[in-house]
One Martini backbone bead per residue (centre of mass of N, CA, C, O) as a GRO file, in nm:
protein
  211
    1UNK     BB    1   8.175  -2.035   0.464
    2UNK     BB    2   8.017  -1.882   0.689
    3UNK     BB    3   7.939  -1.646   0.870
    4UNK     BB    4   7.920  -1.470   1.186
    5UNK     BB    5   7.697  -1.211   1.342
    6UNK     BB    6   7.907  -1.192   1.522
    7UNK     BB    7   8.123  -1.018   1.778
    8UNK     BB    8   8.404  -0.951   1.963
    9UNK     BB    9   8.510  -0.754   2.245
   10UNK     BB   10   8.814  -0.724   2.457
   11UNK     BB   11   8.930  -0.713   2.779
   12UNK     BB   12   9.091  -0.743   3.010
   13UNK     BB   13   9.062  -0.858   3.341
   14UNK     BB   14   9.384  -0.924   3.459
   15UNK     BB   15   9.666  -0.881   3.550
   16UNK     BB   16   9.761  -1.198   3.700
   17UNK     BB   17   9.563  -1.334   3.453
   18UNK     BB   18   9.352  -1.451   3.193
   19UNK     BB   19   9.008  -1.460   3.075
   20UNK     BB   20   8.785  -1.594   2.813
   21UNK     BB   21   8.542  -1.523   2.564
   22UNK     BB   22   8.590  -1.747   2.286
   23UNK     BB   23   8.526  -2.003   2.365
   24UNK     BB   24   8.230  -1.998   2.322
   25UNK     BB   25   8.210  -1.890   2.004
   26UNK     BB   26   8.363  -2.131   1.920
   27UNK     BB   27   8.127  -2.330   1.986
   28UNK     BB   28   7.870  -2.218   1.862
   29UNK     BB   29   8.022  -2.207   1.563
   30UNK     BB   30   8.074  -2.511   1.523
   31UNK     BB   31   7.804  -2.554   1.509
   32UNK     BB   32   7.647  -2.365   1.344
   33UNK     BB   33   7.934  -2.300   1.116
   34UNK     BB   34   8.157  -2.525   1.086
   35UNK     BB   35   8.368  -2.297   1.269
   36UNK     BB   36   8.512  -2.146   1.513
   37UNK     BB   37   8.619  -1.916   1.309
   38UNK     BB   38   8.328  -1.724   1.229
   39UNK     BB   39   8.430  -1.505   1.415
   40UNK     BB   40   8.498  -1.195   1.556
   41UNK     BB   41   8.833  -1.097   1.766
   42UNK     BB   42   8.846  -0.856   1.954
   43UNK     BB   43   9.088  -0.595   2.119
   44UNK     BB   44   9.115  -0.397   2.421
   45UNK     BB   45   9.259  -0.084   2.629
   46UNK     BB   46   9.104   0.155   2.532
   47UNK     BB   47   8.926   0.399   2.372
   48UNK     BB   48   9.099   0.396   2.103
   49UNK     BB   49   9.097   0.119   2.056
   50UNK     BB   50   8.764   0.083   2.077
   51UNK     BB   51   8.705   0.280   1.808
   52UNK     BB   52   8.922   0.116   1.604
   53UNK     BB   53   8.685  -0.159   1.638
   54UNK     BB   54   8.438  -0.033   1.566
   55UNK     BB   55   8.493   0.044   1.267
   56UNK     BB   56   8.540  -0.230   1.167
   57UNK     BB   57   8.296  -0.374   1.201
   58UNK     BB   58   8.069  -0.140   1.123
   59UNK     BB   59   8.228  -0.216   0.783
   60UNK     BB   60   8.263  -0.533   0.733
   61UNK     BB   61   7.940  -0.642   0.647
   62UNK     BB   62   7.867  -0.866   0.872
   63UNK     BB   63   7.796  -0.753   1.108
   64UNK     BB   64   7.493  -0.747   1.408
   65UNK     BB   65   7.627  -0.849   1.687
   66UNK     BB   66   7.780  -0.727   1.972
   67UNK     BB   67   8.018  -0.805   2.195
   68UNK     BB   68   8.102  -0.670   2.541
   69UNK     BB   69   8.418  -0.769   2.745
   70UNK     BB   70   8.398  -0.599   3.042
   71UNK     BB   71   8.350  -0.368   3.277
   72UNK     BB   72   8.158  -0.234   3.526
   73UNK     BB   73   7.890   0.028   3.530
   74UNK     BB   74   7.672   0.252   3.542
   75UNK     BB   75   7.868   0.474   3.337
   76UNK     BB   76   8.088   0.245   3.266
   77UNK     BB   77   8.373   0.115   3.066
   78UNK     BB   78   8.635  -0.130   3.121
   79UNK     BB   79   8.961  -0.267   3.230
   80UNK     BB   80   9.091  -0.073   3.394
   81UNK     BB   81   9.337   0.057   3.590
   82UNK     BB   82   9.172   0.364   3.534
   83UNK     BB   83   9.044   0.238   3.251
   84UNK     BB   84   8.781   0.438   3.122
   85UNK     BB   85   8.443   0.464   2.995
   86UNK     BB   86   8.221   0.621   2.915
   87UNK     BB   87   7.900   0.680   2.788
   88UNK     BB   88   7.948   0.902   2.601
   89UNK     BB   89   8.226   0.780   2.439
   90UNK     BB   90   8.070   0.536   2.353
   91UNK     BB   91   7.842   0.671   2.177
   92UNK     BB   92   8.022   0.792   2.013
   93UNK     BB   93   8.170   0.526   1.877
   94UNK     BB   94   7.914   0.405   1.775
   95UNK     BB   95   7.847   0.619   1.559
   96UNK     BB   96   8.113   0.625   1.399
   97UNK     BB   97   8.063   0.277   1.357
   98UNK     BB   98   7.733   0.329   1.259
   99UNK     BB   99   7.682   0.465   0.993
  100UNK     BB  100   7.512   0.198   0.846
  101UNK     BB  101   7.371   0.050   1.058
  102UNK     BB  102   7.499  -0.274   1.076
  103UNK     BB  103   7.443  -0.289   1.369
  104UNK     BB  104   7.167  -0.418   1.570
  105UNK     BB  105   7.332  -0.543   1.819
  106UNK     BB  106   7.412  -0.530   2.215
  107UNK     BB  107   7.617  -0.668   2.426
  108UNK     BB  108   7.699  -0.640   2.814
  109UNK     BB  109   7.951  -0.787   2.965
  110UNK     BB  110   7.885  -0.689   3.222
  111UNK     BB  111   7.851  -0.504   3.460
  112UNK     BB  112   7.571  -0.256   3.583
  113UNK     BB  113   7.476  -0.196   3.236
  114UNK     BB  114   7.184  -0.304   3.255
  115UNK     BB  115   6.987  -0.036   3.218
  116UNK     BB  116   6.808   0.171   3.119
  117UNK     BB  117   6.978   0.442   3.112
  118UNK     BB  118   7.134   0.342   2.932
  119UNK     BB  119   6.986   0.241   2.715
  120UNK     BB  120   6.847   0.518   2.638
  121UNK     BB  121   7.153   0.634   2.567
  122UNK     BB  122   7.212   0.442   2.344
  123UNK     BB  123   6.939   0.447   2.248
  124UNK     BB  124   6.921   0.606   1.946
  125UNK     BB  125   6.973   0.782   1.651
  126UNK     BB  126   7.300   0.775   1.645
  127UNK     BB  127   7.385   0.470   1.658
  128UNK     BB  128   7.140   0.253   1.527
  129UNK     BB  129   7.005   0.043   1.692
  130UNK     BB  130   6.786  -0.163   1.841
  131UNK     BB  131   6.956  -0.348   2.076
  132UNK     BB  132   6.988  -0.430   2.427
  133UNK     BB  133   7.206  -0.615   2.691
  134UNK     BB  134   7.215  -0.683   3.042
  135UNK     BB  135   7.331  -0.641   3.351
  136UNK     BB  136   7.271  -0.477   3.626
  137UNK     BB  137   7.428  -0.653   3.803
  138UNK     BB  138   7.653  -0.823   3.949
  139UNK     BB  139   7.863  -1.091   3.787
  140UNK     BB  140   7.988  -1.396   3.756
  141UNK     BB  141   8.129  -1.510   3.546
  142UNK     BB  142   8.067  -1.790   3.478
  143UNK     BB  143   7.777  -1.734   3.494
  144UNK     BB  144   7.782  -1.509   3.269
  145UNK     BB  145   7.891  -1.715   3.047
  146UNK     BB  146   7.681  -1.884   3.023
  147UNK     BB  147   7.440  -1.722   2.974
  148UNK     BB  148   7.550  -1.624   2.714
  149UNK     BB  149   7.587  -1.877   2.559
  150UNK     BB  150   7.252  -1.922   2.561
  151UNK     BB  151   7.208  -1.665   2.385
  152UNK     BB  152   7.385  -1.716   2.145
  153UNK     BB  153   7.279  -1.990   2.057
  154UNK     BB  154   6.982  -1.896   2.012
  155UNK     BB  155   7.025  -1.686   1.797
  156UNK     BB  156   7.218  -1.833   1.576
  157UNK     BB  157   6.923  -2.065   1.542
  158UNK     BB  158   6.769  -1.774   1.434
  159UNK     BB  159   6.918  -1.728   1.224
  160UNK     BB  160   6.895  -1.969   1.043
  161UNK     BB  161   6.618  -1.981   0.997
  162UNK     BB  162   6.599  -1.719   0.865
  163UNK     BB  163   6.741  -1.775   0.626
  164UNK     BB  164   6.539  -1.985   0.482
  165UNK     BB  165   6.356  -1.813   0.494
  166UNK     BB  166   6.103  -1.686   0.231
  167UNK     BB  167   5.902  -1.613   0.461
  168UNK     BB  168   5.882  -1.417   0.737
  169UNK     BB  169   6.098  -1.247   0.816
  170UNK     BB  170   6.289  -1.157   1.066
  171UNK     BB  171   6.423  -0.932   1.308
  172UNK     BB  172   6.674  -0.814   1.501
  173UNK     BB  173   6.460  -0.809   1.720
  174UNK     BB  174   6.275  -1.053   1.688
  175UNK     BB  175   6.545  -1.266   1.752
  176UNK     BB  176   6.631  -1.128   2.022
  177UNK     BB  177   6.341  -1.212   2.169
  178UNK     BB  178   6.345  -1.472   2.145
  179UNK     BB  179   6.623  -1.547   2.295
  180UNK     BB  180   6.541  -1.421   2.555
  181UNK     BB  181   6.350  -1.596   2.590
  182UNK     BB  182   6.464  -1.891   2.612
  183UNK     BB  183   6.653  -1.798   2.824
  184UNK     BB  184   6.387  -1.744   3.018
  185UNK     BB  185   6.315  -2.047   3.065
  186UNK     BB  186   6.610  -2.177   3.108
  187UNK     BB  187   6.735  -1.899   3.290
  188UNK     BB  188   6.566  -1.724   3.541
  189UNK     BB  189   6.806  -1.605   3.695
  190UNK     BB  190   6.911  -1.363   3.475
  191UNK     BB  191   6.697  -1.198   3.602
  192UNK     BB  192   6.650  -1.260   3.932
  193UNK     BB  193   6.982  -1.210   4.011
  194UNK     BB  194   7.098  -1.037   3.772
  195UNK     BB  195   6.909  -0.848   3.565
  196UNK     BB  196   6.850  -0.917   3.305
  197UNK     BB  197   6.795  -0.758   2.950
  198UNK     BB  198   6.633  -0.595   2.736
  199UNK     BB  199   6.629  -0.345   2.488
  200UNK     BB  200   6.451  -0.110   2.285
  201UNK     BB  201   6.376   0.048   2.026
  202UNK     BB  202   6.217   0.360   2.022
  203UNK     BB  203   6.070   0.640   2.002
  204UNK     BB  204   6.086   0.739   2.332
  205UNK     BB  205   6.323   0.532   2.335
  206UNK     BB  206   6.304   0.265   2.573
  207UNK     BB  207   6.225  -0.107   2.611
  208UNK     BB  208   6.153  -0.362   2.821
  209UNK     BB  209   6.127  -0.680   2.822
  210UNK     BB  210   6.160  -0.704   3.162
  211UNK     BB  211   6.053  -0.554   3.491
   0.00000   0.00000   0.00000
């Protein structure tokens, strides 16, 4: 039974109690390949175990994008109570856990680090991505949950056609291109309330897909 491109990497929320997206991917793997566990989901707490999580991903062979659920802001992410991942220690550990490319996209469930800004500074050539998704603005967790679920649900059946097609296959960034047109023609507000957007590597840095 195959398994899913996608992988999930998720940090507690709250100190007194706990919601989790695992179950959004498990119902999308469900759909895709009739199996919920189809994707790779672990746990982080802190920068260390952080790097140790995406060194495993990023060497794994299968995965090929990353979704980050934890806390944000503008320069750094992380679970919170005084722990964070500056902007720096994360792309050094995407470096290290990319070392062979194989991670081609980046979606940050987080709030306010889907900026430019941010975009630039990840995609460089030496994390090797491709392409980063996420959101500008604060996110209420359940709109951004269903949000992020039909960007995965078609994302994956963006997957399911490449596999198939034996001409014209297309690449990591062109499905990720795809699936974020589709989810905004579905939800207008994912952009114009939450500021979502995704961001490709260029050769001079990063180009937004949404102005």
């Amino acid at each position: 039974m195959p398994r899913s491109r996608f992988a999930v990497i998720e940090s507690r929320w709250w100190d007194d109690g706990n919601h989790s997206v695992r179950a959004l991917f498990e119902a999308v793997c469900a759909i895709h390949h009739d199996n919920p566990s189809a994707f790779y989901y672990d746990m982080f707490a802190d920068r260390s175990s952080l790097r140790r999580v995406l060194g495993t991903r990023g060497g794994d062979d299968i995965t090929e994008v990353l979704y980050v659920a934890t806390h944000g802001n503008e320069t750094e992410i992380g679970p919170g109570n005084g722990v964070t991942i500056s902007r720096t220690e994360f792309r050094n550990a995407l470096e290290e856990g990319n070392a062979n490319a194989q991670v081609k996209g980046l979606y940050l469930g987080t709030c306010l680090t889907g900026n430019m800004n941010t975009a630039r500074f990840l995609l460089d050539q030496r994390t090797r991505l491709e392409w980063l998704a996420g959101y500008r603005e604060t996110v209420d967790w359940i709109d951004g949950s269903a949000i992020d679920m039909v960007f995965f649900h078609k994302l994956a059946a963006e997957y399911r056609r490449n596999k198939s097609r034996r001409r014209g296959k297309l690449t990591a960034r062109e499905m990720a291109h795809e699936a974020a047109s589709q989810l905004l023609r579905l939800v207008p507000g994912a952009h114009a309330t939450y500021g979502f957007n995704i961001y490709f590597r260029e050769r001079d840095g990063a180009a937004g897909m949404f102005a």
